[in-house]
One Martini backbone bead per residue (centre of mass of N, CA, C, O) as a GRO file, in nm:
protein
  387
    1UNK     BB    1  10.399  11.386  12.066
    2UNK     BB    2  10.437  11.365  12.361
    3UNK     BB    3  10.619  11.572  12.646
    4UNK     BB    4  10.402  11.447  12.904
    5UNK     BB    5  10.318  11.359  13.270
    6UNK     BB    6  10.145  11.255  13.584
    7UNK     BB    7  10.248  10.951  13.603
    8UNK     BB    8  10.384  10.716  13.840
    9UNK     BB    9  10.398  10.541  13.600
   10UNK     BB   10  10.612  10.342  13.360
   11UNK     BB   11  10.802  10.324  13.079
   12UNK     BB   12  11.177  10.211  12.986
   13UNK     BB   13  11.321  10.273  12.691
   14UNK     BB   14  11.632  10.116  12.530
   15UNK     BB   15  11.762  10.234  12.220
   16UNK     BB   16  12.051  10.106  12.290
   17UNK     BB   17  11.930   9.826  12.292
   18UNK     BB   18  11.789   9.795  11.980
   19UNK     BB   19  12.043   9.862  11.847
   20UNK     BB   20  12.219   9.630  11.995
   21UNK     BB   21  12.022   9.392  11.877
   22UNK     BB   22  12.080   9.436  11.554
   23UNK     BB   23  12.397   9.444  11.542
   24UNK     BB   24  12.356   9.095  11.628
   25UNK     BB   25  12.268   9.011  11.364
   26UNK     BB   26  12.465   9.152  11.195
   27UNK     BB   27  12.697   8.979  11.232
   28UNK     BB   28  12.546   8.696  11.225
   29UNK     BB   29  12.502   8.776  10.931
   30UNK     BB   30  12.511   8.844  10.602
   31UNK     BB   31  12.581   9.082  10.389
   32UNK     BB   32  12.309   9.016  10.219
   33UNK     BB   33  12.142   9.012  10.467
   34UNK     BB   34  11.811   9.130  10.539
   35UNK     BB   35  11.625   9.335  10.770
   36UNK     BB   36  11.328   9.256  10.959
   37UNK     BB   37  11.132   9.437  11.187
   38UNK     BB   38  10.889   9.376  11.438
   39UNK     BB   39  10.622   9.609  11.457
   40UNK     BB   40  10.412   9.485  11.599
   41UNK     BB   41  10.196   9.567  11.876
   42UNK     BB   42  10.368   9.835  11.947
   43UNK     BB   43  10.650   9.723  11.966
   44UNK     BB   44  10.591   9.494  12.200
   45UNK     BB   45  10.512   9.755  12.403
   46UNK     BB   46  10.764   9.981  12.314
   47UNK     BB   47  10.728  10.158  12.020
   48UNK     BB   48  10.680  10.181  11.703
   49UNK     BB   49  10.813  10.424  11.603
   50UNK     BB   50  11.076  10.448  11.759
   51UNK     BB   51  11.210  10.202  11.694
   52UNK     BB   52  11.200  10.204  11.401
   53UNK     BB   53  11.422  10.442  11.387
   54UNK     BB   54  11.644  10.245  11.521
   55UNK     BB   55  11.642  10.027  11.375
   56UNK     BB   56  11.704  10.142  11.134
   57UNK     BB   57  11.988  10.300  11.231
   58UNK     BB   58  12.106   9.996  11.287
   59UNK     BB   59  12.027   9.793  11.010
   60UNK     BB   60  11.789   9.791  10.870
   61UNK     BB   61  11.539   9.781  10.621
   62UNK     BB   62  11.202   9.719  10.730
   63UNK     BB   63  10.908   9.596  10.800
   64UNK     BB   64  10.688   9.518  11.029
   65UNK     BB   65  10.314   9.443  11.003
   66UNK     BB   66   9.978   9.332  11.083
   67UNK     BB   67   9.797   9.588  10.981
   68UNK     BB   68   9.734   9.885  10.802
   69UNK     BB   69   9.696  10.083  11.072
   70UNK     BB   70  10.017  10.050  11.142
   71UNK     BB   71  10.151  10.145  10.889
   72UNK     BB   72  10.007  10.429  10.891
   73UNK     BB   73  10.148  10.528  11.163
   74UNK     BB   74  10.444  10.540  11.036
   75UNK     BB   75  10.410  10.698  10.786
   76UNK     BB   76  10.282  10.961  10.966
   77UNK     BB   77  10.624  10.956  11.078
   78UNK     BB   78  10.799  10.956  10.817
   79UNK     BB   79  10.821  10.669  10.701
   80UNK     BB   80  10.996  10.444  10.433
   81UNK     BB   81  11.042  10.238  10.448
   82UNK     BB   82  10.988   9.884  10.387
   83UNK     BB   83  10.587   9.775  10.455
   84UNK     BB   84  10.496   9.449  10.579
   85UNK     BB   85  10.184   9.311  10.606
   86UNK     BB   86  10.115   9.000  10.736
   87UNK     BB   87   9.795   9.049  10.709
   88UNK     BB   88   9.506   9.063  10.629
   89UNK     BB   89   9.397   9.245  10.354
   90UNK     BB   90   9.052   9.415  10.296
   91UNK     BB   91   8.945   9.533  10.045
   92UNK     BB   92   8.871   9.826  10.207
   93UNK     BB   93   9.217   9.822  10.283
   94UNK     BB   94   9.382   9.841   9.998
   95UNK     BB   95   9.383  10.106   9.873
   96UNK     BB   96   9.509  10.248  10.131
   97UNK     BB   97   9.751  10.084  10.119
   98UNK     BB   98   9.858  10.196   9.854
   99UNK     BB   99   9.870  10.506   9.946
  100UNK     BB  100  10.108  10.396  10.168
  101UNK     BB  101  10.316  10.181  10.086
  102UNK     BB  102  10.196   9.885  10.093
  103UNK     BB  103  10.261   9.551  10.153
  104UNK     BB  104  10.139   9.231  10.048
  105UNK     BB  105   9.988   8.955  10.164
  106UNK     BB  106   9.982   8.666  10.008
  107UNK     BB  107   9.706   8.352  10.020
  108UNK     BB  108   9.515   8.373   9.754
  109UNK     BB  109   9.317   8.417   9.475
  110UNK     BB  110   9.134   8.642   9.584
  111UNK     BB  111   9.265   8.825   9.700
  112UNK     BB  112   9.488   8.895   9.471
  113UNK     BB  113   9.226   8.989   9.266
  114UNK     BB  114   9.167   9.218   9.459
  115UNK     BB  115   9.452   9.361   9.433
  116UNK     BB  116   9.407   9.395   9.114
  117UNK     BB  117   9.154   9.544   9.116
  118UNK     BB  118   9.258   9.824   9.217
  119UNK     BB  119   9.521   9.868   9.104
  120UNK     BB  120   9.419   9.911   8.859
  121UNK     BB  121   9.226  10.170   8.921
  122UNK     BB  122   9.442  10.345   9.046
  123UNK     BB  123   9.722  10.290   8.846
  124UNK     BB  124   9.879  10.073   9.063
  125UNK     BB  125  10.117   9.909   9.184
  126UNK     BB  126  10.122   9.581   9.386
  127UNK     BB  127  10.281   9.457   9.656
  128UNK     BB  128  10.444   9.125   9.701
  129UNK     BB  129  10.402   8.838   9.959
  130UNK     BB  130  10.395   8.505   9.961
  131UNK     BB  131  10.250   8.295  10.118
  132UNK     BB  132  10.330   8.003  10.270
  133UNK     BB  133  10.241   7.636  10.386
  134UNK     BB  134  10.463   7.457  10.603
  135UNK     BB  135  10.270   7.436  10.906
  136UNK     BB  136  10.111   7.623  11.059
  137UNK     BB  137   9.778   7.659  10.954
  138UNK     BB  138   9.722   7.951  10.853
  139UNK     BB  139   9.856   8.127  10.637
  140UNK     BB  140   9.852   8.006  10.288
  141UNK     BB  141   9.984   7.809  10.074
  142UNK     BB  142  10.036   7.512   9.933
  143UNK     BB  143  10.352   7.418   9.785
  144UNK     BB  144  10.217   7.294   9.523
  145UNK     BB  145  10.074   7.596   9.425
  146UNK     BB  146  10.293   7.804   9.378
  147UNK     BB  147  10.370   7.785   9.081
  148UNK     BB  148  10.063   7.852   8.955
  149UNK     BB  149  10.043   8.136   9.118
  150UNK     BB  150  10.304   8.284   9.003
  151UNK     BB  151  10.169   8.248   8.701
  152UNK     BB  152   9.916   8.457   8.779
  153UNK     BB  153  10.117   8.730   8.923
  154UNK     BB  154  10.267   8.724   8.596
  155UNK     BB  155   9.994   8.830   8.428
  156UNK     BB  156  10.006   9.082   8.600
  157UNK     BB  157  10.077   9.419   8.582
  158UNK     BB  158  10.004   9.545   8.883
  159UNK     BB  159  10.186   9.282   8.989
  160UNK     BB  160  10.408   9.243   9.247
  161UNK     BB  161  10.676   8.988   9.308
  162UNK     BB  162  10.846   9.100   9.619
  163UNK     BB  163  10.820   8.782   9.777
  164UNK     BB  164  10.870   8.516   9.964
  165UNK     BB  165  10.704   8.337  10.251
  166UNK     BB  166  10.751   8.135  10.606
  167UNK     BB  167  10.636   8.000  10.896
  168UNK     BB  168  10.748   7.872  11.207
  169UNK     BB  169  10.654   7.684  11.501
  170UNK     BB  170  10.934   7.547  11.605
  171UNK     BB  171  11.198   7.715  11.623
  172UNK     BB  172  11.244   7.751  11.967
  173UNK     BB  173  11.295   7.400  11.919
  174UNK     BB  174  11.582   7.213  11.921
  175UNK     BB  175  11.383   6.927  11.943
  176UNK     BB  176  11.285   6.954  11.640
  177UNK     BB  177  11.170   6.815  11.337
  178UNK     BB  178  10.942   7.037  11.224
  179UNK     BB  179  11.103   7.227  11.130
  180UNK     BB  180  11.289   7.088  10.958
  181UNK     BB  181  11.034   7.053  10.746
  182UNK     BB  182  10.977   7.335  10.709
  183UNK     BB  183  11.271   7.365  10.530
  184UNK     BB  184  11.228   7.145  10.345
  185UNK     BB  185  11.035   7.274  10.181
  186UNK     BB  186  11.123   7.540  10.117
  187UNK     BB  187  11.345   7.476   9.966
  188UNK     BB  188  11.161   7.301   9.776
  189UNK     BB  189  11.051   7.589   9.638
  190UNK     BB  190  11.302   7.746   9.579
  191UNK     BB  191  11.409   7.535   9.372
  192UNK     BB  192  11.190   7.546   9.157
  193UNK     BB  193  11.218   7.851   9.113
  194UNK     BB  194  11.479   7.804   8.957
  195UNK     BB  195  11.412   7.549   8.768
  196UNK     BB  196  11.200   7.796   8.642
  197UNK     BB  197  11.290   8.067   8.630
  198UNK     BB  198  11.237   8.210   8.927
  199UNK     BB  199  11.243   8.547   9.045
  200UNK     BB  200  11.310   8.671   9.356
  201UNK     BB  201  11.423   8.879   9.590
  202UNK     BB  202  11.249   8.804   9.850
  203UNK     BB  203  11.363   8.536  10.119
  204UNK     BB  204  11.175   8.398  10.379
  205UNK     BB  205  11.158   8.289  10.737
  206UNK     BB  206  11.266   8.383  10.975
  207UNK     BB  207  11.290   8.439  11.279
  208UNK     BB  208  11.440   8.496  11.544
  209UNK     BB  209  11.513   8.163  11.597
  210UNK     BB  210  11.626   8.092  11.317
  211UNK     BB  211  11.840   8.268  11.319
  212UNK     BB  212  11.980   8.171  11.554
  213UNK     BB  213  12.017   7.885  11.379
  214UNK     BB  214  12.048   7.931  11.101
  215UNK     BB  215  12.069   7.730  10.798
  216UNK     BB  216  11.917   7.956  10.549
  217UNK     BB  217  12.045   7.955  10.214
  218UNK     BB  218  11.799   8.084  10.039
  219UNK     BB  219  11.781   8.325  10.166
  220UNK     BB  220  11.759   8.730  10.229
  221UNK     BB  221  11.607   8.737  10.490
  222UNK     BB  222  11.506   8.868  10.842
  223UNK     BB  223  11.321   8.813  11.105
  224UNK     BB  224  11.298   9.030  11.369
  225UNK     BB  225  11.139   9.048  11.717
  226UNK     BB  226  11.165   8.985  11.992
  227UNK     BB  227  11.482   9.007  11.999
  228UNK     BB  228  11.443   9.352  11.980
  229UNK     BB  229  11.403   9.342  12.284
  230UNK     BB  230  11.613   9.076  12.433
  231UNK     BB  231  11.522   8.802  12.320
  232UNK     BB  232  11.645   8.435  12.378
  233UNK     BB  233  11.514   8.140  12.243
  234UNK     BB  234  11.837   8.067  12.191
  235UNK     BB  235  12.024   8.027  12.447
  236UNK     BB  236  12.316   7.956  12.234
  237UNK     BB  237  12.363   8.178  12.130
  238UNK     BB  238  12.583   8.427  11.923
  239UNK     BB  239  12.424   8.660  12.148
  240UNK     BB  240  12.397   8.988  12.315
  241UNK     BB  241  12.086   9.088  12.469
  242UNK     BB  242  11.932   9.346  12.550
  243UNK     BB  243  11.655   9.486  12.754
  244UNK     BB  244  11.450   9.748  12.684
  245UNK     BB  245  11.227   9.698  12.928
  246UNK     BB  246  11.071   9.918  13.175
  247UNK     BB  247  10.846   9.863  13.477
  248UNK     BB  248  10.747  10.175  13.659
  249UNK     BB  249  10.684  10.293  13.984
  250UNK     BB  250  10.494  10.390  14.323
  251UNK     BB  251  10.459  10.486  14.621
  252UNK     BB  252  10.113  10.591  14.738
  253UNK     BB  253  10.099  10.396  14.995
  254UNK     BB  254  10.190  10.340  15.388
  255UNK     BB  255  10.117  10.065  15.591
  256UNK     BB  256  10.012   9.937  15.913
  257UNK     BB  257   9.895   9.604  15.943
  258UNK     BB  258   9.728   9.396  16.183
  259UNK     BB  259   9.686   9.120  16.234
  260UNK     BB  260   9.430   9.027  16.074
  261UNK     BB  261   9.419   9.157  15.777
  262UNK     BB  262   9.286   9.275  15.511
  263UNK     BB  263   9.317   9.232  15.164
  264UNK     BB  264   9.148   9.274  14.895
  265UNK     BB  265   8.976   9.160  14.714
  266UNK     BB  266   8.814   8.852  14.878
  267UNK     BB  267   9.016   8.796  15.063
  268UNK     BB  268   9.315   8.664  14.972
  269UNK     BB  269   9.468   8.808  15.241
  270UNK     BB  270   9.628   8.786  15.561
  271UNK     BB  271   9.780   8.855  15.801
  272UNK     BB  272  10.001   8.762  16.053
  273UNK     BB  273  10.128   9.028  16.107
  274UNK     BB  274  10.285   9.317  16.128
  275UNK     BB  275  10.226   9.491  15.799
  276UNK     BB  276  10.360   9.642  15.518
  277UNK     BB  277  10.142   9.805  15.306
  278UNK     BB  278  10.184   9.866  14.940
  279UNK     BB  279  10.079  10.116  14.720
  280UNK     BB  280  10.021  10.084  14.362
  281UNK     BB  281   9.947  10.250  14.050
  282UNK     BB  282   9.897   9.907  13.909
  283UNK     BB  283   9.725   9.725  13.692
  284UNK     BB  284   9.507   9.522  13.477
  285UNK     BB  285   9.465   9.772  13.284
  286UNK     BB  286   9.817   9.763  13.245
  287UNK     BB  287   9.908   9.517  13.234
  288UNK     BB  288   9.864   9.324  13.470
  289UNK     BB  289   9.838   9.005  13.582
  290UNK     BB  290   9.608   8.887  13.823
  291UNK     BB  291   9.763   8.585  13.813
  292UNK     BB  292   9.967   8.787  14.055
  293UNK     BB  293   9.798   8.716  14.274
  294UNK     BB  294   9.992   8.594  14.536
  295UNK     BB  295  10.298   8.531  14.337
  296UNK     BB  296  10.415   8.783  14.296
  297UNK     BB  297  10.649   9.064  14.216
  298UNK     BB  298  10.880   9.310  14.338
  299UNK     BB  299  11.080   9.647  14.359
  300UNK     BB  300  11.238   9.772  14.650
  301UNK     BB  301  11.521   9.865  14.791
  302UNK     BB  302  11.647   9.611  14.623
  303UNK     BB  303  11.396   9.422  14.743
  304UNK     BB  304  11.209   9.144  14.698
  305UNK     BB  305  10.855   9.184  14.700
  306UNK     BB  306  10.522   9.076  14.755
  307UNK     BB  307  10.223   8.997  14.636
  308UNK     BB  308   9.917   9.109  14.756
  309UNK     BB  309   9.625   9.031  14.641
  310UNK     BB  310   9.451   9.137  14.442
  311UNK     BB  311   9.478   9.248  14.132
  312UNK     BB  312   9.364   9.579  14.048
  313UNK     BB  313   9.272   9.776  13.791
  314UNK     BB  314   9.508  10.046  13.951
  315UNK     BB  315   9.582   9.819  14.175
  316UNK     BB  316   9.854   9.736  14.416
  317UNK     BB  317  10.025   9.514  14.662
  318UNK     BB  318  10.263   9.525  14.898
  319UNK     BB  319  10.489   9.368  15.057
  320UNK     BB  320  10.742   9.551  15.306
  321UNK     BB  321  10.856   9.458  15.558
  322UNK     BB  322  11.192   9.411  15.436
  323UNK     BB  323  11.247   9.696  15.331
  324UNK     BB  324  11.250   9.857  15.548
  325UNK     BB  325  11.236  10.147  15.481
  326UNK     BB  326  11.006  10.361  15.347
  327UNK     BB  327  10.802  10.553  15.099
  328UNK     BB  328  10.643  10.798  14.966
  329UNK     BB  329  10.777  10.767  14.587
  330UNK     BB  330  10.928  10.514  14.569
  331UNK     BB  331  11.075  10.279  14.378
  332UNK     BB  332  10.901  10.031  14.157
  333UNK     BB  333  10.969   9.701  14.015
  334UNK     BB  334  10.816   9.494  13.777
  335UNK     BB  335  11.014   9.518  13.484
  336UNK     BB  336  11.355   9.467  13.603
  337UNK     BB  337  11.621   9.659  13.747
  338UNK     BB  338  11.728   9.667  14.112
  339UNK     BB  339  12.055   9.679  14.145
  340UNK     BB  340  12.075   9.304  14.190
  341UNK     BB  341  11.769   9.277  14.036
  342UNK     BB  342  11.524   9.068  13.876
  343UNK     BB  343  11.222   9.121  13.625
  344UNK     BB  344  11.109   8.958  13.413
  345UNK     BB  345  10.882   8.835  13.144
  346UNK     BB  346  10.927   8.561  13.212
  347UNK     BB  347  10.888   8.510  13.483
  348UNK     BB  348  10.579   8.584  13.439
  349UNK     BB  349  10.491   8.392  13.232
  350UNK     BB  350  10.556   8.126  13.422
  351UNK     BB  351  10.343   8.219  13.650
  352UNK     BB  352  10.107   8.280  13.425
  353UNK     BB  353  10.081   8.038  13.191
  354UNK     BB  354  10.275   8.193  12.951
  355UNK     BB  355  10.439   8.447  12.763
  356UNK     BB  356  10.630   8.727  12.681
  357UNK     BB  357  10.501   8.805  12.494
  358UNK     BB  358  10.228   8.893  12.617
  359UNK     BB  359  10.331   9.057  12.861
  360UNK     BB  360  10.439   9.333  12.663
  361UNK     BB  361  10.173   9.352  12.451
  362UNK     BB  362   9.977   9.447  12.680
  363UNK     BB  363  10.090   9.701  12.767
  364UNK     BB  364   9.927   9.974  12.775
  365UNK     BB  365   9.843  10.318  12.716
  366UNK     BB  366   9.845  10.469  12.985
  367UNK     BB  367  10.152  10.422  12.950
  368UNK     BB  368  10.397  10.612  12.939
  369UNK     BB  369  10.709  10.630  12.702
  370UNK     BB  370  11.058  10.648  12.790
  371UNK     BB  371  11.336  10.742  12.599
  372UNK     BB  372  11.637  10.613  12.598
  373UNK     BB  373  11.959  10.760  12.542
  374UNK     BB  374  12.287  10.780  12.663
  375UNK     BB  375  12.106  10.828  12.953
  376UNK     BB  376  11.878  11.024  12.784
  377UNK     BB  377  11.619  11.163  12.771
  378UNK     BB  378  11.460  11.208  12.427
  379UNK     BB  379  11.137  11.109  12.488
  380UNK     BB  380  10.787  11.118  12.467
  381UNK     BB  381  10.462  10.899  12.536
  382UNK     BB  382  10.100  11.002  12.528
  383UNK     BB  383   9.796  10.846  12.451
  384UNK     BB  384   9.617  11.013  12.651
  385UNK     BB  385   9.747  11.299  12.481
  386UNK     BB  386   9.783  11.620  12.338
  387UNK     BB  387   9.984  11.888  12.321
   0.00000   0.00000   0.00000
């Protein structure tokens, strides 16, 4: 993990923040009900390996990644939590991620197949999860093969049954009855495996807005993951989250452009009078999404001022001459507060048509990670280069 960096640009993640975001699942969970934090997709463009170690610190069982290579990264920052990859293992890394204890979601009979004849070959148990499919039209098995499924890797030898667990499409719509239904599928489910005396350790089905809607009463596991990072899916939920990530740079440039002066690629903009126009060091190479070319914002100043012109692959422009005086150097809100405003990762996502799962998830490797606990920079990662 690096410990410096050169770029006025960067993220300020809150670990007291991750923290206090999964003790706020932990209160209003039983005591019973154990968390995986979803830290798929570099835990949601927060930093996997540290979010991870938060996590775990705060009341955490569990861990999830999206496909082998992530877990592989978790395992050699020497995390020993037990990690689901919730996708596809194809073949040649089913060997590897049993290799690093990595627990495996299946969801068809050759899948499975495949994963109990490694295990066979190389002498060793593999973990799994079945997901089961009431309505995602994802990964899943059909509820109804679910029964003869089990009965299927309950006479591998090599292969351990410790979960299943089932995706629903719309928890976060308090106004669907499909929910309602993926629920009552899955819990007739849960149900069948009672009346066959068929004992499963964890089931899950919960995502982060599930859970805050409680009511999934044979589960012990929930799956929280945007919610770790501050996002609140159910308004009214009995929960106070707060957002773990800072987005921000720098001014590196201000001058002063006359009347009629064009800025950035296509002329997308032109001056109405004379305006100060800032350069910032901050593109679309970095996960700043183009098409808040001309209707985005920025802080500065503590006071909110536009993006103008197009934004560039490595700049973007803002009017400021709302805010002057200002210098180059003052400090620049992306995605964050300032004074006392705020520009959150939703308001960037209904501006540009997308989620703020979106948003959060693009901001890319140049940018380097700052980690702050109780208010004190204690670690940084540098992901194009080792110290």
């Amino acid at each position: 993990m690096s410990h410096s960096f050169f770029r006025d640009t960067y993220i300020e993640v809150d670990l007291d923040a991750i923290e206090h975001n999964i003790s706020q699942f932990r209160r209003i969970l039983s005591k019973d009900t154990q968390i995986l934090v979803a830290v798929k997709a570099d835990a949601y463009g927060h930093g996997a390996v540290t979010v991870s170690l938060a996590a775990l610190s705060a009341g955490a069982s569990h861990l999830g990644v999206a496909f082998v290579d992530e877990g592989i990264q978790l395992r050699e920052a020497q995390i020993r939590a037990p990690i689901l990859v919730f996708g596809y293992t194809p073949p040649h890394a089913i060997e590897t991620a049993m290799s690093f204890d990595l627990t495996f979601t299946v969801f068809d009979r050759e899948h499975l197949a495949q994963i109990a004849e490694v295990a066979k070959k190389v002498g060793k148990t593999a973990k799994v999860h079945l997901k089961v499919d009431t309505g995602m039209g994802r990964l899943g098995i059909p509820p109804h093969e679910v029964i003869s499924f089990i009965h299927q890797v309950r006479n591998l030898k090599c292969v351990e049954l410790e979960g299943i667990y089932t995706h629903f499409a719309t928890s976060d719509d308090l106004n669907s009855s499909y929910y309602e239904q993926q629920v009552e599928q899955f819990e007739d489910v849960l149900q069948q495996l009672e009346q066959e005396g068929i004992y499963i350790p964890l089931r899950h089905a919960a995502n982060s807005s599930a859970a805050l809607r409680k009511g999934l009463k044979k589960c012990n596991l929930v799956r929280v993951g945007i919610s770790t990072y501050g996002f609140k899916d159910v308004p009214n939920a009995d929960v106070d989250l707060k957002y773990a990530l800072n987005l921000k740079s720098t001014i590196s440039n201000l001058k002063c452009l006359p009347r009629g002066s064009g800025v950035s690629y296509g002329k997308t903009y032109t001056t109405t009078s004379d305006e100060w126009i800032a350069t910032i060091p901050i593109g679309y190479a970095d996960g700043i999404p183009r098409q808040l070319s001309n209707i985005g914002m920025a802080i500065v100043g503590d006071i909110r001022v536009p993006i103008v012109g197009r934004v560039c692959m490595d700049q973007l422009m803002l009017n400021v001459t709302d805010a002057m005086p200002l210098s180059v150097g003052d400090e620049v809100v992306l995605i964050g507060s300032q004074g006392d405003q705020m520009i959150t990762a939703c308001e960037i996502a209904d501006l540009t048509g997308t989620i703020h799962y979106e948003i959060v998830t693009r901001l890319g490797s140049r940018l380097p990670r700052l980690y702050y606990q109780k208010g004190k920079l204690v670690c940084t990662r540098n992901l194009l280069y080792d110290d």
